[in-house]
BAFI-224671 format. One record per residue (C-alpha): x, y, z; residue number from 1; chain. Coordinates in Angstrom, 3 decimals. Example, Ala and Ser with C-alpha at 12.3 -4.5 7.8 and 13.67 -1.06 7.14 Angstrom:
2
@u=12.300, v=-4.500, w=7.800, pos=1, unit=A $
@u=13.670, v=-1.060, w=7.140, pos=2, unit=A $
END
This chain:
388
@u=22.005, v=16.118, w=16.538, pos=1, unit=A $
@u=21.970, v=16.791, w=12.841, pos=2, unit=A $
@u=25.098, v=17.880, w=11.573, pos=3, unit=A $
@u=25.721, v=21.614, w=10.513, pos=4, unit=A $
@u=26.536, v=21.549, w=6.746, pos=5, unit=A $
@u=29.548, v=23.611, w=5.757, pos=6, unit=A $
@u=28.804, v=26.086, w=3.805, pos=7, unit=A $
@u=30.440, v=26.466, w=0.163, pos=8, unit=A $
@u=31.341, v=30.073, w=0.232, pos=9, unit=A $
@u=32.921, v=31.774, w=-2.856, pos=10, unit=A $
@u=36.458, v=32.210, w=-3.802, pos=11, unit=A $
@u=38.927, v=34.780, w=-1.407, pos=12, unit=A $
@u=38.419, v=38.138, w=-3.173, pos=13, unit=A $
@u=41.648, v=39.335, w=-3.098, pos=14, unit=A $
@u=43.714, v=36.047, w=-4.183, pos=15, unit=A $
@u=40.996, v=35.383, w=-6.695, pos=16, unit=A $
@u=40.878, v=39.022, w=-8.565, pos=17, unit=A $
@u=45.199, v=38.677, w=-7.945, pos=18, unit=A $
@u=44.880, v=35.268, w=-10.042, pos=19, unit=A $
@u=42.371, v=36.737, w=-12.495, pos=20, unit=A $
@u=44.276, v=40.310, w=-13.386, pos=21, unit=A $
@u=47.937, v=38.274, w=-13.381, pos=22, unit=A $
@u=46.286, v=35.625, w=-16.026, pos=23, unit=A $
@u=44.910, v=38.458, w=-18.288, pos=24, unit=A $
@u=48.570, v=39.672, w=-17.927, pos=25, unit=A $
@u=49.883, v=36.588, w=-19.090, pos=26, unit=A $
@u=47.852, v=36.641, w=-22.014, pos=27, unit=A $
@u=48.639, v=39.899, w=-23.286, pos=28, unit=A $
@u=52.154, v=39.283, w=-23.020, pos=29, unit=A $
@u=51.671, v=36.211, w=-25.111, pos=30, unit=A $
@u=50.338, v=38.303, w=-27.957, pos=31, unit=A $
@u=46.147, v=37.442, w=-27.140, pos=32, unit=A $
@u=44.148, v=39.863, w=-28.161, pos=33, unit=A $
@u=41.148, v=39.201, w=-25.714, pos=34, unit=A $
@u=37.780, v=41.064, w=-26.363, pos=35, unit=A $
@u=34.967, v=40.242, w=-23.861, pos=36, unit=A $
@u=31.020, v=41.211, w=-24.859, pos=37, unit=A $
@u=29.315, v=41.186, w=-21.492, pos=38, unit=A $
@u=25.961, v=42.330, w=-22.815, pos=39, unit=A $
@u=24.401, v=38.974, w=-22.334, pos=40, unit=A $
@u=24.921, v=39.069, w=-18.582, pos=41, unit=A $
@u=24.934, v=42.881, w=-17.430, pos=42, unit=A $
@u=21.307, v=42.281, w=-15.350, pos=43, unit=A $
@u=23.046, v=39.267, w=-13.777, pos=44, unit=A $
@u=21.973, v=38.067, w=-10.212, pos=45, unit=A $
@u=22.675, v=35.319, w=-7.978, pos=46, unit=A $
@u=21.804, v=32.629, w=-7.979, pos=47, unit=A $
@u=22.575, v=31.555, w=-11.687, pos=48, unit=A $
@u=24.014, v=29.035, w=-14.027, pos=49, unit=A $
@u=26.948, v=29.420, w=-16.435, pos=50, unit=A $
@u=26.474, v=26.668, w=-19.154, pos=51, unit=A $
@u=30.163, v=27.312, w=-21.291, pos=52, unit=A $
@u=31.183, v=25.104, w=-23.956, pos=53, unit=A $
@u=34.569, v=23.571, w=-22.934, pos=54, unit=A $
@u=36.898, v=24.963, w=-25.526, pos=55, unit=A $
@u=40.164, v=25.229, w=-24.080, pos=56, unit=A $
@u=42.147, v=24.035, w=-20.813, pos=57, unit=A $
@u=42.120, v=28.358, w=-19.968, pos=58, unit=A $
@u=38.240, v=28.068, w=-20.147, pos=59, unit=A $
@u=38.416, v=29.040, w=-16.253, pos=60, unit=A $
@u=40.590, v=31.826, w=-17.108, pos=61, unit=A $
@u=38.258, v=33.198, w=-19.775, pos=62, unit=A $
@u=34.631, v=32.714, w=-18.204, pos=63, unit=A $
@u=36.321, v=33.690, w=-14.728, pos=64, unit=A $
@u=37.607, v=37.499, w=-16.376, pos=65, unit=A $
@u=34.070, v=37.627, w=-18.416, pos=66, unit=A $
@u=32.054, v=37.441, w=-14.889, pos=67, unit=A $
@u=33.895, v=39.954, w=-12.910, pos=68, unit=A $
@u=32.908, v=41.427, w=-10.410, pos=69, unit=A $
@u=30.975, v=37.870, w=-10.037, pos=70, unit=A $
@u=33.152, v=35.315, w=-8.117, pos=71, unit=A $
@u=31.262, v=32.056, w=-8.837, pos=72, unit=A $
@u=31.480, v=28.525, w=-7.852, pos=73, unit=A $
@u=33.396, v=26.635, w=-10.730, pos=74, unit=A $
@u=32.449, v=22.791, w=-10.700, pos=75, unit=A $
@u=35.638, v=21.443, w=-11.566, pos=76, unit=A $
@u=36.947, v=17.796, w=-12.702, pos=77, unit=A $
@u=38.382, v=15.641, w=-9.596, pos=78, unit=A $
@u=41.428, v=15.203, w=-11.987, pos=79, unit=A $
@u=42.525, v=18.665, w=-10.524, pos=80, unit=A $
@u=42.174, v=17.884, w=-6.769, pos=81, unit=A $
@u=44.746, v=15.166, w=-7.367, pos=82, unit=A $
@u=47.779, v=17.502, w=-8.188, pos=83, unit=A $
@u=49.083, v=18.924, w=-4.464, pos=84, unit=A $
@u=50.348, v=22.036, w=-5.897, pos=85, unit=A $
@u=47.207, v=23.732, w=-6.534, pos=86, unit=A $
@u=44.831, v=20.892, w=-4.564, pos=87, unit=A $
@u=44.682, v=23.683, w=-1.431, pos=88, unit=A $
@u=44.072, v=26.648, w=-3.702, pos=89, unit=A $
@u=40.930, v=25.435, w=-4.740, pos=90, unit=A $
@u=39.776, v=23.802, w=-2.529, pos=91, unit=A $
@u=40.134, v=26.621, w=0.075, pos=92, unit=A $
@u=40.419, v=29.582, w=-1.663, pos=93, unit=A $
@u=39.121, v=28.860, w=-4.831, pos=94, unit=A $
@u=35.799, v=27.116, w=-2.881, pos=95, unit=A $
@u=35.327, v=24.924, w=-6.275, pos=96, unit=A $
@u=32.603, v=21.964, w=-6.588, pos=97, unit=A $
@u=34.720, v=18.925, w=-7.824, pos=98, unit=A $
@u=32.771, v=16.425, w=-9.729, pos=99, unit=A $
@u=33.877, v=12.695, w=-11.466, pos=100, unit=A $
@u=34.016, v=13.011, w=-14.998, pos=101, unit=A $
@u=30.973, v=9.998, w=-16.784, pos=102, unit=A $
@u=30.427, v=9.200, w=-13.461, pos=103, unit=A $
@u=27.410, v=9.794, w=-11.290, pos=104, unit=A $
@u=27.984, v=11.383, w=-7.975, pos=105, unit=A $
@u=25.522, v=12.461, w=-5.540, pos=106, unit=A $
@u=27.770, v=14.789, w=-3.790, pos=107, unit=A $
@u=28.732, v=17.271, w=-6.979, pos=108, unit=A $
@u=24.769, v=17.340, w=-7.029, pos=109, unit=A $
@u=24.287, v=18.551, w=-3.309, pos=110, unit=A $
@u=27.495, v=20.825, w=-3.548, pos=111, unit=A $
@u=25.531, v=22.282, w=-6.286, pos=112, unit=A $
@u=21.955, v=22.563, w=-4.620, pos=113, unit=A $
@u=24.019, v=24.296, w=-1.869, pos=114, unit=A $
@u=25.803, v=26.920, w=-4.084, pos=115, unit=A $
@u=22.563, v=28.030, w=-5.414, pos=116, unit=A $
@u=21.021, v=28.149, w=-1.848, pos=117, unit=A $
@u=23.950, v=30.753, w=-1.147, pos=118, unit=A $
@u=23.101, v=32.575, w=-4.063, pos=119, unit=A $
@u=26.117, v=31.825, w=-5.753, pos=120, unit=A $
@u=26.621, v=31.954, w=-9.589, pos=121, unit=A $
@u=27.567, v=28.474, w=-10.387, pos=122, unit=A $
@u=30.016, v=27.506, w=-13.283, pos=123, unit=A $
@u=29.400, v=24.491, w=-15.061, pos=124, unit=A $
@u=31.357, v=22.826, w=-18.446, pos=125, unit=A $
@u=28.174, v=20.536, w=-19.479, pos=126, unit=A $
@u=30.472, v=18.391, w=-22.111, pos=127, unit=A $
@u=32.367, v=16.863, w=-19.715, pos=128, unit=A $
@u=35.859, v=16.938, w=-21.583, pos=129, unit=A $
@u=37.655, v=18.928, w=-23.495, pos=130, unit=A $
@u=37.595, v=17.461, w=-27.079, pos=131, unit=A $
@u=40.681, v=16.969, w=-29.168, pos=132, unit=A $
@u=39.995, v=19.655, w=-31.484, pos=133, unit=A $
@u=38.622, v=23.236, w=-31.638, pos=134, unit=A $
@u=34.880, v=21.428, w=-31.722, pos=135, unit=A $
@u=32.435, v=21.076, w=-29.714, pos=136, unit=A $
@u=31.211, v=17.929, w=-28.125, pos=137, unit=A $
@u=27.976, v=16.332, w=-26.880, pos=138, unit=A $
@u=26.003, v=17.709, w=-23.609, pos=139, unit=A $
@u=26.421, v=14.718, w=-21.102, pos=140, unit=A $
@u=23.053, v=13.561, w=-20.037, pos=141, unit=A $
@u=21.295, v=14.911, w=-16.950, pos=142, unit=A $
@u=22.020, v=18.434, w=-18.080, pos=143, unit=A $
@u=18.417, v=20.170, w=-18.408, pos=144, unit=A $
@u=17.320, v=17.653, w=-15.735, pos=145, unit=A $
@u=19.725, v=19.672, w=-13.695, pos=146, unit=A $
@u=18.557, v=22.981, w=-15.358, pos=147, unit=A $
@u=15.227, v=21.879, w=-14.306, pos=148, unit=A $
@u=15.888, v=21.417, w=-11.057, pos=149, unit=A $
@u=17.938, v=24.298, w=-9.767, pos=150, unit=A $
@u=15.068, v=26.524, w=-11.305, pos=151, unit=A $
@u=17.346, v=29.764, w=-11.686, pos=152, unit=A $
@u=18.881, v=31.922, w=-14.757, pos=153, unit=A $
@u=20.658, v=30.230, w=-17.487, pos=154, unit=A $
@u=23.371, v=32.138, w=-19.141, pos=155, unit=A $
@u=26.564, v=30.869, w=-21.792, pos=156, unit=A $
@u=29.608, v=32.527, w=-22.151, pos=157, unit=A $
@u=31.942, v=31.343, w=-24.782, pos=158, unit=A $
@u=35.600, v=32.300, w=-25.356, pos=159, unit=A $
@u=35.053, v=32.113, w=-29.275, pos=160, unit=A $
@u=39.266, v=31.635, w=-30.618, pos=161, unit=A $
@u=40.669, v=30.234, w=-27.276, pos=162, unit=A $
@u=40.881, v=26.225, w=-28.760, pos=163, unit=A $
@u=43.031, v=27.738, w=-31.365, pos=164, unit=A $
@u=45.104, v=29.972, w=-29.125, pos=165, unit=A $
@u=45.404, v=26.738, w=-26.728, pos=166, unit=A $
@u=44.969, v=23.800, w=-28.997, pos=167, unit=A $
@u=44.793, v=20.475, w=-26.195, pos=168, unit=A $
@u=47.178, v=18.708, w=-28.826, pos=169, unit=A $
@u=50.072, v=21.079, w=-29.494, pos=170, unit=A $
@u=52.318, v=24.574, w=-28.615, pos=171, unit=A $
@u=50.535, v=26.967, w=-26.840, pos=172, unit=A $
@u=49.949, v=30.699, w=-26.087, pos=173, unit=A $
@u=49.641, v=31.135, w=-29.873, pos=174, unit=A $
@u=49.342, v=34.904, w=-31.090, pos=175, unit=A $
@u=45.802, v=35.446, w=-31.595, pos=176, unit=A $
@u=42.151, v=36.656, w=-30.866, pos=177, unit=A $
@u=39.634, v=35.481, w=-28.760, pos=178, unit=A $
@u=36.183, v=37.001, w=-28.965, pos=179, unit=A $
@u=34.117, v=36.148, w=-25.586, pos=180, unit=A $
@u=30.430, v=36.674, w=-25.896, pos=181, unit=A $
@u=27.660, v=36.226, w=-23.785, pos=182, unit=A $
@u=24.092, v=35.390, w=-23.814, pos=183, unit=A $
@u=21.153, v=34.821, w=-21.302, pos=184, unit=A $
@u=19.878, v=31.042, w=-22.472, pos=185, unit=A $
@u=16.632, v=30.569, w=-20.152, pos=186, unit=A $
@u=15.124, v=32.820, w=-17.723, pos=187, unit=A $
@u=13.866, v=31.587, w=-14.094, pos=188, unit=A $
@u=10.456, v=32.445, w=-15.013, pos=189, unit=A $
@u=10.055, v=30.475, w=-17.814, pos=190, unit=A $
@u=11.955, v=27.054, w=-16.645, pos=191, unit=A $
@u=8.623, v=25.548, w=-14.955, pos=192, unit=A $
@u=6.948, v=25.772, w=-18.033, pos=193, unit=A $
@u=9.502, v=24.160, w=-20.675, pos=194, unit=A $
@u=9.703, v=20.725, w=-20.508, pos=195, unit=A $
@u=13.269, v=18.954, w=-20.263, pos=196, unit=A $
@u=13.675, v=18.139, w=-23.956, pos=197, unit=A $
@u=12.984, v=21.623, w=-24.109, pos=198, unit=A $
@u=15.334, v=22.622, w=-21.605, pos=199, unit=A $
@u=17.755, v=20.005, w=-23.360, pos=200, unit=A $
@u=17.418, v=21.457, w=-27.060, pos=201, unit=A $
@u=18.070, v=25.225, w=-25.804, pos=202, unit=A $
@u=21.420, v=24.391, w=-24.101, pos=203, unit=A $
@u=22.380, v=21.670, w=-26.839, pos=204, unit=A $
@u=22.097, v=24.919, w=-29.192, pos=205, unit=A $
@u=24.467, v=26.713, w=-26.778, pos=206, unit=A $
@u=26.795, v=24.585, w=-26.540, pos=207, unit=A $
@u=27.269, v=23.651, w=-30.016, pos=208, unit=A $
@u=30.472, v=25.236, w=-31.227, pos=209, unit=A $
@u=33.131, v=25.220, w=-33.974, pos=210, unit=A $
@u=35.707, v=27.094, w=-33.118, pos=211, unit=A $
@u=37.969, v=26.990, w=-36.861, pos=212, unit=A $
@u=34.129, v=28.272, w=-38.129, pos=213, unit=A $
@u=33.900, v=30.980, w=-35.288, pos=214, unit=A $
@u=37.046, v=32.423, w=-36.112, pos=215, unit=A $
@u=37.401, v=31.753, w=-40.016, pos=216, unit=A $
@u=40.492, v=34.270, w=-41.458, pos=217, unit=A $
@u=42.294, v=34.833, w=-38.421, pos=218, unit=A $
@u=45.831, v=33.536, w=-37.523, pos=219, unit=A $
@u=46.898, v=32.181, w=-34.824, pos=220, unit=A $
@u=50.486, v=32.787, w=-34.814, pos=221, unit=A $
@u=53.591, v=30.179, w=-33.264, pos=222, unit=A $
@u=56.613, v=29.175, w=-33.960, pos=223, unit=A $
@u=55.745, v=25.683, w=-34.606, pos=224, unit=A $
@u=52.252, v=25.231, w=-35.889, pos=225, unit=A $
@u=51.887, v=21.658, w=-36.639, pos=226, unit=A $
@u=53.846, v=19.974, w=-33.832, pos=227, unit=A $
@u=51.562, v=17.433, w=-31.665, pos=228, unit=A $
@u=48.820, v=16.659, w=-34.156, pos=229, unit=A $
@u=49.996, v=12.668, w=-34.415, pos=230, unit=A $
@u=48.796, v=12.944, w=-30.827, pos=231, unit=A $
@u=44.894, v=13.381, w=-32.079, pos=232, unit=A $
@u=45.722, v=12.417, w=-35.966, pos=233, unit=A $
@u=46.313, v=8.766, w=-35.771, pos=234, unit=A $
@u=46.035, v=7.592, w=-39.580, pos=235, unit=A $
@u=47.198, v=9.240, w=-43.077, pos=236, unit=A $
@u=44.745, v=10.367, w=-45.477, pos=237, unit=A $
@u=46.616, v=9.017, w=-48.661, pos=238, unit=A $
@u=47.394, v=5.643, w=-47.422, pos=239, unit=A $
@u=45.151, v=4.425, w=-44.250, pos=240, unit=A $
@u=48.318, v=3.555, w=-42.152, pos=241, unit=A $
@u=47.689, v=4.004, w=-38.999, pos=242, unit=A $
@u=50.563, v=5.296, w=-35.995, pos=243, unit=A $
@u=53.057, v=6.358, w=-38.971, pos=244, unit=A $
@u=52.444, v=10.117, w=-38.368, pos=245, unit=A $
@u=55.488, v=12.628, w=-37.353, pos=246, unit=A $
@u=55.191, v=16.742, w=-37.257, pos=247, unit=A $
@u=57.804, v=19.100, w=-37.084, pos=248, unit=A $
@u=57.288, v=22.718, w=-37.410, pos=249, unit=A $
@u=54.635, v=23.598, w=-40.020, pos=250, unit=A $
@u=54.390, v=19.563, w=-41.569, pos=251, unit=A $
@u=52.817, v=16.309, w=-40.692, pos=252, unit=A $
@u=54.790, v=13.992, w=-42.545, pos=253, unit=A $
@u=53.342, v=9.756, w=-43.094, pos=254, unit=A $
@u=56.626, v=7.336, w=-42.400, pos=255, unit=A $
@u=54.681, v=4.878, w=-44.747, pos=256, unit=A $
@u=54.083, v=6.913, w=-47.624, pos=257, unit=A $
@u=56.010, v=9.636, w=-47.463, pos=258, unit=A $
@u=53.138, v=12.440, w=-47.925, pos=259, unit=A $
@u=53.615, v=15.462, w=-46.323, pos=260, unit=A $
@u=50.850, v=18.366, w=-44.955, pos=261, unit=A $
@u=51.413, v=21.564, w=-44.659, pos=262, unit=A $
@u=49.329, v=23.502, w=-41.787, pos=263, unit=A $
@u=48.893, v=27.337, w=-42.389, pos=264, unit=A $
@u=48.371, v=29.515, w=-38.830, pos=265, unit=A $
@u=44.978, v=29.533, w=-39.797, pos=266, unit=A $
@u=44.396, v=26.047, w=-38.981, pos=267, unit=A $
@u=43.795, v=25.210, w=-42.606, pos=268, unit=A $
@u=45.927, v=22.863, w=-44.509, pos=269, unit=A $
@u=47.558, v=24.166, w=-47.617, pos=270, unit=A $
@u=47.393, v=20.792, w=-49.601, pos=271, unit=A $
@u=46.239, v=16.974, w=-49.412, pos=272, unit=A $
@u=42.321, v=16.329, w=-49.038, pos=273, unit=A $
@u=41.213, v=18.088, w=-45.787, pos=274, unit=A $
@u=41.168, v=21.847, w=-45.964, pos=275, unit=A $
@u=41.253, v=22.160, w=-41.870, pos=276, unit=A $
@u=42.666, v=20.018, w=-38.867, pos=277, unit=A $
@u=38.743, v=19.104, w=-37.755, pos=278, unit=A $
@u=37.669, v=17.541, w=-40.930, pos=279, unit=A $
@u=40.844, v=15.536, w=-41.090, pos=280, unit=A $
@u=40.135, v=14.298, w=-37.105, pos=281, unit=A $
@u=36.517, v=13.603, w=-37.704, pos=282, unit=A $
@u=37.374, v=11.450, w=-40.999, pos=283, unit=A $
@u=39.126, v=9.454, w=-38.841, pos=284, unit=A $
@u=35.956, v=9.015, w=-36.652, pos=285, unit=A $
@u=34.207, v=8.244, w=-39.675, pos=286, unit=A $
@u=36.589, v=5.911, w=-40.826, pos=287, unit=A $
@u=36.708, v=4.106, w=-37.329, pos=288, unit=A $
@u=34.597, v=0.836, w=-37.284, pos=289, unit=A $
@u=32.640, v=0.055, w=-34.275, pos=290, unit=A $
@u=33.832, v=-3.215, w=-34.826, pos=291, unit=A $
@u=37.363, v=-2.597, w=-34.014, pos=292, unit=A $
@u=39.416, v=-4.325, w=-31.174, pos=293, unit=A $
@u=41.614, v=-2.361, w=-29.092, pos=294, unit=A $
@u=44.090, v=-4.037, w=-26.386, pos=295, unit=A $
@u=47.567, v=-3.053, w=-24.932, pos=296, unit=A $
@u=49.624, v=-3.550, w=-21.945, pos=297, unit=A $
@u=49.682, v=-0.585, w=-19.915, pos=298, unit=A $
@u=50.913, v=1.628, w=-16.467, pos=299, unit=A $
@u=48.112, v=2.547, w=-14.455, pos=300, unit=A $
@u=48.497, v=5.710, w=-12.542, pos=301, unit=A $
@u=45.919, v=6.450, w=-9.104, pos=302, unit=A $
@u=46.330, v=8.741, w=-6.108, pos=303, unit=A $
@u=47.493, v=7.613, w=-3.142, pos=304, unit=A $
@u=46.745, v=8.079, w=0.452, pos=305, unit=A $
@u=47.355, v=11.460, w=0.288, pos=306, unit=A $
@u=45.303, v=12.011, w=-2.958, pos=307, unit=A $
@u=48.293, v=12.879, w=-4.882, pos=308, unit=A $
@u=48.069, v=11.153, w=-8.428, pos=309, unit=A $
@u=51.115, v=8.330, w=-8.289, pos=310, unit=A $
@u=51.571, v=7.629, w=-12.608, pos=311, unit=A $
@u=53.447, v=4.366, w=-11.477, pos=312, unit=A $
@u=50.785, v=2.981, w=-8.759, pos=313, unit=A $
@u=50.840, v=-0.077, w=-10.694, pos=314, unit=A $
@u=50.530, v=-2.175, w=-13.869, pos=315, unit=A $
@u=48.034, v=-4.290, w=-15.894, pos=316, unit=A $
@u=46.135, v=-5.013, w=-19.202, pos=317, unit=A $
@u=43.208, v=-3.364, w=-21.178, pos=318, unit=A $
@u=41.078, v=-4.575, w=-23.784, pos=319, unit=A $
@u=38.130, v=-2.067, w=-25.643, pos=320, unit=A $
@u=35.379, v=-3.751, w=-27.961, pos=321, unit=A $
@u=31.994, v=-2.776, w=-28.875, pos=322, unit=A $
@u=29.962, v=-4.829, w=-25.932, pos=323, unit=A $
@u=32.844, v=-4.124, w=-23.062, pos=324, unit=A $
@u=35.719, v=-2.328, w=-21.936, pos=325, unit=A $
@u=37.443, v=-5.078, w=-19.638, pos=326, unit=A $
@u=40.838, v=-3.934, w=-17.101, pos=327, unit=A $
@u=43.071, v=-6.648, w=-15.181, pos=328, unit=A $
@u=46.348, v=-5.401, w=-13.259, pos=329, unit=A $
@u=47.098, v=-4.782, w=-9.562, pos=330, unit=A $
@u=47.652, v=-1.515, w=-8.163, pos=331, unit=A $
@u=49.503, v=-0.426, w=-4.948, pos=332, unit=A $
@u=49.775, v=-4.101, w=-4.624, pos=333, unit=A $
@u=46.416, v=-5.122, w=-4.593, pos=334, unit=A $
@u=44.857, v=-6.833, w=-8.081, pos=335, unit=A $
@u=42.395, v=-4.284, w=-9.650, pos=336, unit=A $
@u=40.092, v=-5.715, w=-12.407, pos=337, unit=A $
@u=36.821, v=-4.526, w=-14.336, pos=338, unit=A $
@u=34.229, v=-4.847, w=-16.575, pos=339, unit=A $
@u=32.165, v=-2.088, w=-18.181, pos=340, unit=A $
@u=29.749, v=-2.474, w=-20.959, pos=341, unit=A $
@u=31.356, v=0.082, w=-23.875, pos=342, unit=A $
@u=27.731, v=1.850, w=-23.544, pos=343, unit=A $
@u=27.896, v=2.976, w=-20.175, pos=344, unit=A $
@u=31.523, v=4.639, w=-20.307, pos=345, unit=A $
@u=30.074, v=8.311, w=-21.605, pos=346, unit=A $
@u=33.424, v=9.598, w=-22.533, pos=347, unit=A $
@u=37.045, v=9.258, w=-21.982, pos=348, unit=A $
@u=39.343, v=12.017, w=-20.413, pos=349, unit=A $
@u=42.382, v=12.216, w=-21.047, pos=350, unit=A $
@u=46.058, v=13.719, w=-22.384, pos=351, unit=A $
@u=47.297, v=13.295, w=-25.550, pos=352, unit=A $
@u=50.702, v=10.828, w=-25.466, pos=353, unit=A $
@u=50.077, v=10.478, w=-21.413, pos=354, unit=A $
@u=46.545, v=8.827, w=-20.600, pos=355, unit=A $
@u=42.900, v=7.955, w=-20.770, pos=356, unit=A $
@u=41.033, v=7.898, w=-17.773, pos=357, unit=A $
@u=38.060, v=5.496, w=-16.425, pos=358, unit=A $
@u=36.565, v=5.195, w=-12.867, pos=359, unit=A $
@u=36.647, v=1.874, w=-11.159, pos=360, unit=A $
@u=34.171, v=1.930, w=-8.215, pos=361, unit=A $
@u=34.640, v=5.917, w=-7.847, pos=362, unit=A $
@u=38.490, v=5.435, w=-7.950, pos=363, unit=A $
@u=40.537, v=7.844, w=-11.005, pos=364, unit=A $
@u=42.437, v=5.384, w=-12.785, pos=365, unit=A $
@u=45.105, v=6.710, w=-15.468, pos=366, unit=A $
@u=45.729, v=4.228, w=-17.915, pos=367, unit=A $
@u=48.768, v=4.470, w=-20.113, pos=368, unit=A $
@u=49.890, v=2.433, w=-22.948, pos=369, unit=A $
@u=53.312, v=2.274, w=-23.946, pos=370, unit=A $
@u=52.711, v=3.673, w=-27.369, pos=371, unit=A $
@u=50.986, v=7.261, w=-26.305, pos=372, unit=A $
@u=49.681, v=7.288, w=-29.904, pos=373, unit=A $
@u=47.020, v=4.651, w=-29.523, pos=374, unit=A $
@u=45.329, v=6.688, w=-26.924, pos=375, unit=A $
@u=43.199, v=8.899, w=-29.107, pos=376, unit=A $
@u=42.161, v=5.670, w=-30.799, pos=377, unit=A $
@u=40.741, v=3.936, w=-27.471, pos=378, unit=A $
@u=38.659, v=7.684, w=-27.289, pos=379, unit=A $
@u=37.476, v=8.145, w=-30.393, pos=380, unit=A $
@u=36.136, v=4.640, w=-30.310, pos=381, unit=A $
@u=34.262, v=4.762, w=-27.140, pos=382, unit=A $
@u=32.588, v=8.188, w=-28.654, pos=383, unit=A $
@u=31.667, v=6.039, w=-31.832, pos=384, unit=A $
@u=29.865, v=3.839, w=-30.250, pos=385, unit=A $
@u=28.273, v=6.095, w=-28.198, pos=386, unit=A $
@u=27.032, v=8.315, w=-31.253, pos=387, unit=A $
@u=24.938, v=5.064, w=-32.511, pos=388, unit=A $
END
């Protein structure tokens, strides 16, 4: 007999409009001034498909308040299921769609198919990572293939502000305003006769975002603005030295040099070359030959039995180059090795000063150098080459 498939259901109405209401709390109290245009999705229906750029680690928060009375099926990174805290919250009362991050698996797919056979509204962050700064990045491939597929209403809401308000590198809850708007991308009707690169140029579009741009003039108000960038801004402007950056308060200071840059609350710099914290990051990109050799000895974190991440499951050695990314250690005991041709990774996940992820044979693998500084390095390479 052919097994019953469970059914995906949608998040517990009380506990989820309890999390929602308490967050929007939270953010008031912090001094966000939140503005949500829902005009984009008043005629909404199940089943659809949020498309949101991934701006912020509150994205949830955000596109989760802007959908209300909506509870929709959120297709989260594995990366969460891993922490045991809030692992049974979403699983069972959240009813999210986990998915590995660059790496193909059949089962987000189904879990997908199935929410829109419920006539969910299904919540998807197409970029696959959150990016170091308040920019957008690249729609991972299979995107409008997916579009094409499902066949339903394609909408975007973006939380325009919320990368500065929660910058991935530094202090958060900064005062500020985010500006959520809305907009319906694709209608059902029309999907069957636009073709993917179509489909593929339409969400690109969406996604797009710049988030110092969006919000040009405002401030974004903390007590210590600069603090974190070396995390993401690896080498100084004036000299090229790389891993000599320090921040305190409002400065980022060079060790090497001694030149010091002053960051305003409007995420513009007040002297040196680059007027805003994006131009200096993506100089660095620029800078960054493909050519480059990266290699350390590092911790490698995994869950364990349980599916609780372990950040000392074991040790081992990493080396990054244009053709390959290659990984020796052991793990749990057991020797762990890999090859991957640079090409194939798609993107790096990780936290600045704590880790870059990979997969090895559908297994989360944390990788952790000593020096947490080199990490945005190993990322912003593996996006380099993947630009060409």
């Amino acid at each position: 007999m052919k097994k019953k498939q469970k059914k995906i259901g949608r998040p517990c109405p009380v506990l989820y409009h309890m999390y929602l209401y308490t967050a929007a709390l939270i953010l008031r109290i912090h001094g966000v001034r939140l503005k949500i245009d829902r005009s984009g999705i008043k005629d909404m229906r199940g089943p659809a498909l949020i498309l949101a750029p991934h701006i912020s680690l509150k994205d949830h928060i955000l596109v989760g308040l802007t959908l209300l009375p909506h509870r929709p099926t959120f297709v989260l990174s594995e990366h969460f299921m891993t922490k045991p805290i809030i692992r049974p919250a979403l699983k069972h009362l959240g009813r999210v769609i986990t998915k590995k991050m660059f790496c193909p698996d059949v089962s987000t797919i189904m879990g997908i198919i199935r929410a829109k056979n419920e006539g969910n509204v299904i919540v998807l962050f197409p970029e696959g990572r959150l990016n170091s700064v308040a920019h957008s990045q690249k729609v991972t491939p299979g995107t409008a293939q997916l579009v094409k597929k499902l066949g339903v209403d394609v909408y975007t809401v973006t939380g325009n502000g919320s990368a500065l308000v929660f910058p991935k590198w530094g202090e958060k809850y900064r005062k500020g305003k985010i500006n959520v708007t809305t907009q319906k991308l694709i209608s059902k009707d029309d999907i069957s006769g636009l073709s993917v690169d179509e489909i593929s140029k339409i969400v690109d579009d969406a996604i797009y975002h710049d988030d110092e741009k969006a919000m040009a003039g405002e401030e974004y108000i903390c007590k210590n603005p600069a603090e974190g960038l070396e995390s993401v801004l690896y080498k100084c402007p004036d000299c090229n030295s790389e891993y000599e950056l320090t921040s305190k308060e409002s400065r980022v200071m060079c060790k090497s040099c001694g030149a010091e840059f002053e960051l305003g609350f409007d995420y513009r710099f007040k002297n040196g070359r680059f007027g805003s914290v994006n131009e200096w990051f993506y100089w660095q990109i620029d800078e960054l030959s493909v050519d480059t050799v990266l290699e350390d000895d590092i911790k490698i974190g995994t869950p364990d039995e349980k599916g609780n991440m372990d950040f000392n499951a074991g040790a081992g050695h990493i080396r990054l180059d244009k053709s390959e990314l290659r990984l020796t250690g052991e793990v749990f005991g057991e020797d762990v090795s890999c090859v991957v041709k640079t090409e194939k990774i798609g993107g790096m996940p990780y936290t600045p000063m704590r880790e870059f992820d990979i997969y090895k044979d559908k297994r989360l693998l944390y990788l952790q150098p000593s020096d947490g500084r080199r990490i945005i390095k190993y990322v912003t390479l593996v996006d380099k080459i993947n630009s060409l």
